[in-house]
TORVO-877062 format. One record per residue (C-alpha): residue number from 0; residue in one letter; x, y, z. Coordinates in Angstrom, 1 decimal. Example, Ala and Ser with C-alpha at 12.3 -4.5 7.8 and 13.67 -1.06 7.14 Angstrom:
<tigus>
TIGU, 0, A, 12.3, -4.5, 7.8
TIGU, 1, S, 13.7, -1.1, 7.1
</tigus>
This chain:
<tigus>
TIGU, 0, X, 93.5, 105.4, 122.3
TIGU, 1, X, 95.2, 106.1, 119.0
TIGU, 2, X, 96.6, 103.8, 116.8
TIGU, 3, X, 98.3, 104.0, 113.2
TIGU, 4, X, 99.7, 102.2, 110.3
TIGU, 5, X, 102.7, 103.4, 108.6
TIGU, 6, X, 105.1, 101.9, 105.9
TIGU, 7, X, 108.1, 103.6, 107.0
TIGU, 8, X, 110.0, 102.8, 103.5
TIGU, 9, X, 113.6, 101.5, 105.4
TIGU, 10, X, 113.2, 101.8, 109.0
TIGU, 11, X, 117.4, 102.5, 109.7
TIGU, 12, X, 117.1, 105.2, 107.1
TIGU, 13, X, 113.9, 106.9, 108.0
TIGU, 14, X, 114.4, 106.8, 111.6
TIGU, 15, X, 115.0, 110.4, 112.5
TIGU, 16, X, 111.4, 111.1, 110.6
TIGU, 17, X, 109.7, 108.7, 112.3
TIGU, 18, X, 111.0, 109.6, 115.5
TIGU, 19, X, 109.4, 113.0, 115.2
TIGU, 20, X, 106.4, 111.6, 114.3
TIGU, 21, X, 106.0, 109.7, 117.1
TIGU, 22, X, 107.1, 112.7, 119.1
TIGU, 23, X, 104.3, 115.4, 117.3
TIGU, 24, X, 101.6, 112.4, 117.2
TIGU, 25, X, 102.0, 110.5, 120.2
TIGU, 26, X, 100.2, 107.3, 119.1
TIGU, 27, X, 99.7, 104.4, 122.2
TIGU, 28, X, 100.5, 102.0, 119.3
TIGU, 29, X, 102.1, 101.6, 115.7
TIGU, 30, X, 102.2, 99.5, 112.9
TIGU, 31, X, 105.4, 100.1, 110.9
TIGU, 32, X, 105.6, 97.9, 107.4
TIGU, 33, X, 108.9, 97.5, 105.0
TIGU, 34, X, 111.5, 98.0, 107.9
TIGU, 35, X, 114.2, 96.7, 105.4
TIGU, 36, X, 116.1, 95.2, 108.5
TIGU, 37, X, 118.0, 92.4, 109.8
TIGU, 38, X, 116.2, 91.3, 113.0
TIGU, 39, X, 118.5, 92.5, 114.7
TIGU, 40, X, 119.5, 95.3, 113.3
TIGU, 41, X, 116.1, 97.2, 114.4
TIGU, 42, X, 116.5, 100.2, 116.1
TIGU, 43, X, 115.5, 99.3, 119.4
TIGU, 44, X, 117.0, 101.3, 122.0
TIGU, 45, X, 116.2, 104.5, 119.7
TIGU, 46, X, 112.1, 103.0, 120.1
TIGU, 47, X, 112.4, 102.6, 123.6
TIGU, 48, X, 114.2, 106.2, 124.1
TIGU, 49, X, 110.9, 107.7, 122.3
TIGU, 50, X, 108.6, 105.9, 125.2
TIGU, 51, X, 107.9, 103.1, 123.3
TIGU, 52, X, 108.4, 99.0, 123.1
TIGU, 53, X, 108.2, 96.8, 120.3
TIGU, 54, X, 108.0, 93.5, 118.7
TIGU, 55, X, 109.2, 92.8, 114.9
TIGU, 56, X, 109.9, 90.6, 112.5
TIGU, 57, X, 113.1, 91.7, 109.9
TIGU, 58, X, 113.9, 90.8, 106.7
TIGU, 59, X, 116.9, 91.7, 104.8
TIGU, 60, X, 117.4, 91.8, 101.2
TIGU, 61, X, 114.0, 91.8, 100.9
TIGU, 62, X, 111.8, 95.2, 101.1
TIGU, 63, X, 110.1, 93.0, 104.1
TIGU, 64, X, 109.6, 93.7, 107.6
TIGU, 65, X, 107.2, 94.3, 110.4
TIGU, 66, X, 107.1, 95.9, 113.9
TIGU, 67, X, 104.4, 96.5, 116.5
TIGU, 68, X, 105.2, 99.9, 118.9
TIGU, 69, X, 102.9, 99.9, 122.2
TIGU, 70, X, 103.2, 103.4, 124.3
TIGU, 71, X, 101.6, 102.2, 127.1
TIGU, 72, X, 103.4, 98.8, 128.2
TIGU, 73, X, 105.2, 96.0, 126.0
TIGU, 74, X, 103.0, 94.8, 122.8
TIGU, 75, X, 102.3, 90.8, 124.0
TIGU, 76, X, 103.2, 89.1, 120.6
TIGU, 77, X, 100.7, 86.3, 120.0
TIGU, 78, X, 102.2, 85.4, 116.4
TIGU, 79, X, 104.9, 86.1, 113.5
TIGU, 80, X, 103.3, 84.5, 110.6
TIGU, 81, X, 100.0, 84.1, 108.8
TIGU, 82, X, 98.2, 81.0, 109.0
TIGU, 83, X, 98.2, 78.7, 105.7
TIGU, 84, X, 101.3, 77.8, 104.1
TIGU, 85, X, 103.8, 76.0, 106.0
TIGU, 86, X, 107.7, 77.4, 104.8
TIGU, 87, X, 106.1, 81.0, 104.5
TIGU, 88, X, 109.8, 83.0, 105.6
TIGU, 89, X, 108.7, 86.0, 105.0
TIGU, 90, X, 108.2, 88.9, 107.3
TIGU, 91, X, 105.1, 90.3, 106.5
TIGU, 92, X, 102.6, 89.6, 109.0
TIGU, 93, X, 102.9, 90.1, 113.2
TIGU, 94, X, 99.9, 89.8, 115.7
TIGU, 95, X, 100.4, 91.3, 119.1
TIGU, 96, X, 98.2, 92.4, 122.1
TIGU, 97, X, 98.3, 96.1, 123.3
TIGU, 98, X, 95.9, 97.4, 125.9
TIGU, 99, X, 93.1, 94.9, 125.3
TIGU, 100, X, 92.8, 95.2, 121.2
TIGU, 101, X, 94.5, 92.2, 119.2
TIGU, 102, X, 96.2, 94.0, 116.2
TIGU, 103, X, 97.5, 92.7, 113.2
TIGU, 104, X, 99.9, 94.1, 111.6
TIGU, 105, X, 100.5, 93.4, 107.8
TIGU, 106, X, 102.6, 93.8, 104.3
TIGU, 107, X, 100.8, 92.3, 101.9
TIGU, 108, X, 102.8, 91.4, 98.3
TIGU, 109, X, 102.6, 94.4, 95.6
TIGU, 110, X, 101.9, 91.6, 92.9
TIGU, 111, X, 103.6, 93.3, 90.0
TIGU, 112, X, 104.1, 92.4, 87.2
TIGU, 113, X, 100.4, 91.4, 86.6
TIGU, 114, X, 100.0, 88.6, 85.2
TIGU, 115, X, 102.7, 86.4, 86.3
TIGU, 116, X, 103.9, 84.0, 89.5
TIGU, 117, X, 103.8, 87.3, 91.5
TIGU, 118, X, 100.1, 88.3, 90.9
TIGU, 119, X, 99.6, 84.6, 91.8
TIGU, 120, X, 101.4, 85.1, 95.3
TIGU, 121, X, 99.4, 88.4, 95.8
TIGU, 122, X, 96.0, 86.5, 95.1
TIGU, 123, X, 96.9, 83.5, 97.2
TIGU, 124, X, 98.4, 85.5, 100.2
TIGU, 125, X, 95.0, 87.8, 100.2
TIGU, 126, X, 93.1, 84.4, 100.4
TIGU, 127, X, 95.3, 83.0, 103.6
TIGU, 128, X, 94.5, 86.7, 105.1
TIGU, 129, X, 90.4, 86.3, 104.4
TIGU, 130, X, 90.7, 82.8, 106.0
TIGU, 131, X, 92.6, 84.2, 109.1
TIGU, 132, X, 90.8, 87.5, 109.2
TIGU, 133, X, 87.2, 85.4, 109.6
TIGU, 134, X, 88.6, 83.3, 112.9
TIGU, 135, X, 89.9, 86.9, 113.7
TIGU, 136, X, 86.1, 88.6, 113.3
TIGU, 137, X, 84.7, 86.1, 115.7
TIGU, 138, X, 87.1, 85.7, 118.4
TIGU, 139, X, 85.0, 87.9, 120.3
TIGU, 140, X, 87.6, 90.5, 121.4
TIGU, 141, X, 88.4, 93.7, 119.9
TIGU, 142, X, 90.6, 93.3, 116.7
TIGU, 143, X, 92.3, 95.6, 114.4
TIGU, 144, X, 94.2, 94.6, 111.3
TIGU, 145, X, 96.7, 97.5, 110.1
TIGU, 146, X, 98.7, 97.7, 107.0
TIGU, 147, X, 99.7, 98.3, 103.8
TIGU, 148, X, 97.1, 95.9, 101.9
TIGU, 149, X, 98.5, 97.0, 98.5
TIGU, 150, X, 95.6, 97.0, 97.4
TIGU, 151, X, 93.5, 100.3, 95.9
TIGU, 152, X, 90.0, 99.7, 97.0
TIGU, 153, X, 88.2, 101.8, 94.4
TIGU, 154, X, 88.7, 104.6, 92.0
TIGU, 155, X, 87.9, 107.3, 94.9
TIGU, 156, X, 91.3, 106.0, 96.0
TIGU, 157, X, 93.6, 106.6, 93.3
TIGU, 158, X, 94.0, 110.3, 91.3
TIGU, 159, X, 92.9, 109.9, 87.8
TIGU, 160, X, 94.9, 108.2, 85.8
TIGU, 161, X, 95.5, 105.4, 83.5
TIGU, 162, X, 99.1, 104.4, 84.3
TIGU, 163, X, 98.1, 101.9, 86.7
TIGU, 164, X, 95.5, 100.2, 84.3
TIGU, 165, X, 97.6, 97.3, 84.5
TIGU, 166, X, 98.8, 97.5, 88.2
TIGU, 167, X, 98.2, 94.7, 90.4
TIGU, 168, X, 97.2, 97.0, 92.8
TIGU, 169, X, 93.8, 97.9, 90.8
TIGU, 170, X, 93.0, 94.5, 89.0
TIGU, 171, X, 89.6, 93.3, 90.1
TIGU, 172, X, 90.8, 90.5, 91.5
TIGU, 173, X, 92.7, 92.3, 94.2
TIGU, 174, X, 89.6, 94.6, 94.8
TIGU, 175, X, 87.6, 91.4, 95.2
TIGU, 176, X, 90.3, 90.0, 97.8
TIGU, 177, X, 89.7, 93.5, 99.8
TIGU, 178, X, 85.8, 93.5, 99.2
TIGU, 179, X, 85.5, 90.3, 100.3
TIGU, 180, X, 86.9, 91.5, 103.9
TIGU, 181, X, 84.1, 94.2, 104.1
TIGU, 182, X, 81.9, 91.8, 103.1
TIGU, 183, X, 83.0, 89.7, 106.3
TIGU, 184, X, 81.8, 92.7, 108.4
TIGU, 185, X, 85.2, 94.4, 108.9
TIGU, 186, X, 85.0, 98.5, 109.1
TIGU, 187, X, 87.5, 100.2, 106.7
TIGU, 188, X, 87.9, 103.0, 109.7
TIGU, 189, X, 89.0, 105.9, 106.8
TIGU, 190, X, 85.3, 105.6, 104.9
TIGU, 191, X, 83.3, 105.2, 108.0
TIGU, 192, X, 84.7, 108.5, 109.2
TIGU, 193, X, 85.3, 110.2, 105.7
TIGU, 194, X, 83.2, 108.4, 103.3
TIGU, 195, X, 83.2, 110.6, 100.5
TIGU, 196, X, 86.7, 112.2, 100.5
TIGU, 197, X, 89.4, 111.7, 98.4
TIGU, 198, X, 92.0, 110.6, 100.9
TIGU, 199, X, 95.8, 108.7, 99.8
TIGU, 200, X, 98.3, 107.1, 102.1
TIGU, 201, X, 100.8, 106.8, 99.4
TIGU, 202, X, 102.5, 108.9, 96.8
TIGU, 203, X, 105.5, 107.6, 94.6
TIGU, 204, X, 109.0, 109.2, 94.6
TIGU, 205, X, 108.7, 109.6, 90.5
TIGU, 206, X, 107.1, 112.4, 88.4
TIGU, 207, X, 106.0, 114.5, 90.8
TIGU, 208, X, 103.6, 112.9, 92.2
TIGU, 209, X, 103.6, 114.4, 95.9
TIGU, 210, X, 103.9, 117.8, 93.9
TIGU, 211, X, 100.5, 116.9, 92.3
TIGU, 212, X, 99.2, 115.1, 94.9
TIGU, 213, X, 99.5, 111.9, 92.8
TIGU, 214, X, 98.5, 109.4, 95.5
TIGU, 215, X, 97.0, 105.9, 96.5
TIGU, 216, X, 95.1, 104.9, 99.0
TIGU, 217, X, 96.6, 101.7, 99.8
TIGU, 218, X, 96.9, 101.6, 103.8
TIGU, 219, X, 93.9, 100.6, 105.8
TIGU, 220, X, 92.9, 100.4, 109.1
TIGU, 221, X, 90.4, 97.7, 109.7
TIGU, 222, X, 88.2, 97.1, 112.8
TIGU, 223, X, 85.5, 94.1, 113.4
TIGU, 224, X, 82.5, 94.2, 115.3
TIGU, 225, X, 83.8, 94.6, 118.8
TIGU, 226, X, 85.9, 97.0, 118.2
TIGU, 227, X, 84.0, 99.5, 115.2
TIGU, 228, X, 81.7, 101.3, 117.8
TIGU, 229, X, 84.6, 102.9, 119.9
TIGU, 230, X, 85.9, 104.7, 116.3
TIGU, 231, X, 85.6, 107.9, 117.2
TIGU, 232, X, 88.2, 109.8, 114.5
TIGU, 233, X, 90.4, 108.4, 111.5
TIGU, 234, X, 92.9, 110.0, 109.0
TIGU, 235, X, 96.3, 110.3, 107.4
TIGU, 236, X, 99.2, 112.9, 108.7
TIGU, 237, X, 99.8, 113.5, 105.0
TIGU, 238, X, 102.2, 116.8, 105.8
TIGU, 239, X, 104.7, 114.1, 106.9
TIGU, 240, X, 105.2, 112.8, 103.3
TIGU, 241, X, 106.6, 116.1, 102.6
TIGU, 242, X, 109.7, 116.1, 105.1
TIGU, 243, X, 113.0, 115.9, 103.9
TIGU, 244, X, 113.9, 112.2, 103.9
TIGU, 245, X, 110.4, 110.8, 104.2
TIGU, 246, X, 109.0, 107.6, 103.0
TIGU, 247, X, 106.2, 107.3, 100.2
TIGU, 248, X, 103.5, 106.6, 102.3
TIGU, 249, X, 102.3, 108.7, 104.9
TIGU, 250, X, 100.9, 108.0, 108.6
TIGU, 251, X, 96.9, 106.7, 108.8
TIGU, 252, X, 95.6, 106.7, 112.5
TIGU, 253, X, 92.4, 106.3, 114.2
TIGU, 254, X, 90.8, 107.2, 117.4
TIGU, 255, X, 89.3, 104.5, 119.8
TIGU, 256, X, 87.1, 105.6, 122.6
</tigus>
């Protein structure tokens, strides 16, 4: 089984890219982030004409927006929020069932500027994800949570720089808030299978940065206890961020045995 995570960056406007993708890769289930969408303005019909269903949550002004794509059957949607703050309208968050694994599918906030009310949102959101992810880790069925974290786990996942010294995505605080998931037990699937490697999911539209291969890691795939052992291969389609028309992050999958 092969599942992936990718920020698709405007889903209406990337839709010819990401329908190749889906028909080079052939993934039994996706995780799309940022769709930039109405609800009902998500491209449905053009999903189900690639073989796949979907569930979703859209958001329009906001960059917000999430979708679940299952190959193999209709993804069973078990929720369209995270836990933890009652009013929470936006679309960032989805849980549905596909072939036996729970999957999570998530946008956390960018946080920037740091400091300010939006660093606070990042830092608070995080914690609502930790206190859901821990129920998640011991429900005792295979779980994945899939996303774009916005969050640069260490230095190995950023190219060296200092203009992001003041990100949100690099402040310890936002490390800590990923740490504290691994810490949990979850499997960041890219490090178990290339642990070393300098490996980015993202690489900005400004200066070059795909030309110098710029990048972030900021997309993760992680897997708890029931579902780790059946990783059998992880990594990012990179060679899509260089299509005409593409988004600024790039496809991460894994392999489940």
């Amino acid at each position: 089984m092969k599942v992936a995570t990718y920020n698709i960056n405007g889903i209406l406007g990337r839709l010819p890219r990401l329908l190749e993708w889906l028909r080079a890769a052939r993934p039994h289930a996706v995780c799309l982030q940022e769709l930039r969408v109405h609800h009902h303005e998500f491209p449905i019909d053009a999903i189900r004409d690639a073989g796949y269903d979907a569930v979703w949550k859209g958001q329009k002004p906001r960059y917000n927006g999430v979708a679940i794509l299952a190959r193999d059957g209709a993804p069973v949607q078990v929720r369209d929020t995270l836990p933890g703050a009652s009013g929470d309208s936006e679309a960032r968050y989805l849980e549905a069932a596909v072939n036996g694994i729970l999957i999570a599918c998530l946008y956390a906030p960018n946080g920037n500027p740091q400091p300010g009310p939006k660093f606070v949102n990042k830092l608070a959101w995080h914690a609502r994800l930790c206190a859901h992810a821990a129920e998640l880790y011991r429900a005792g069925v295979p779980v994945l949570l899939a996303g774009d974290f916005n969050v640069v786990p260490t230095e190995t996942d950023i190219y060296a720089t200092r203009s992001y010294v003041d990100n949100a995505l690099v402040q310890p605080q936002s490390r800590a808030a990923y740490k504290a998931l691994l810490d949990m037990g979850w499997v960041d699937a890219i490090r178990t299978k290339h642990p070393a490697e300098t490996m980015f999911t993202f690489w900005d539209y400004m200066r070059k940065r795909w030309e110098r291969n710029a990048g972030l890691r900021i997309d993760h795939l992680l897997l708890n206890a029931e579902l780790a052992p059946r990783l059998v291969a992880a990594g990012v389609d990179a060679a899509v961020r260089a299509m005409p028309g593409a988004s600024d992050h790039a496809p991460v999958w894994i392999e489940l045995k």
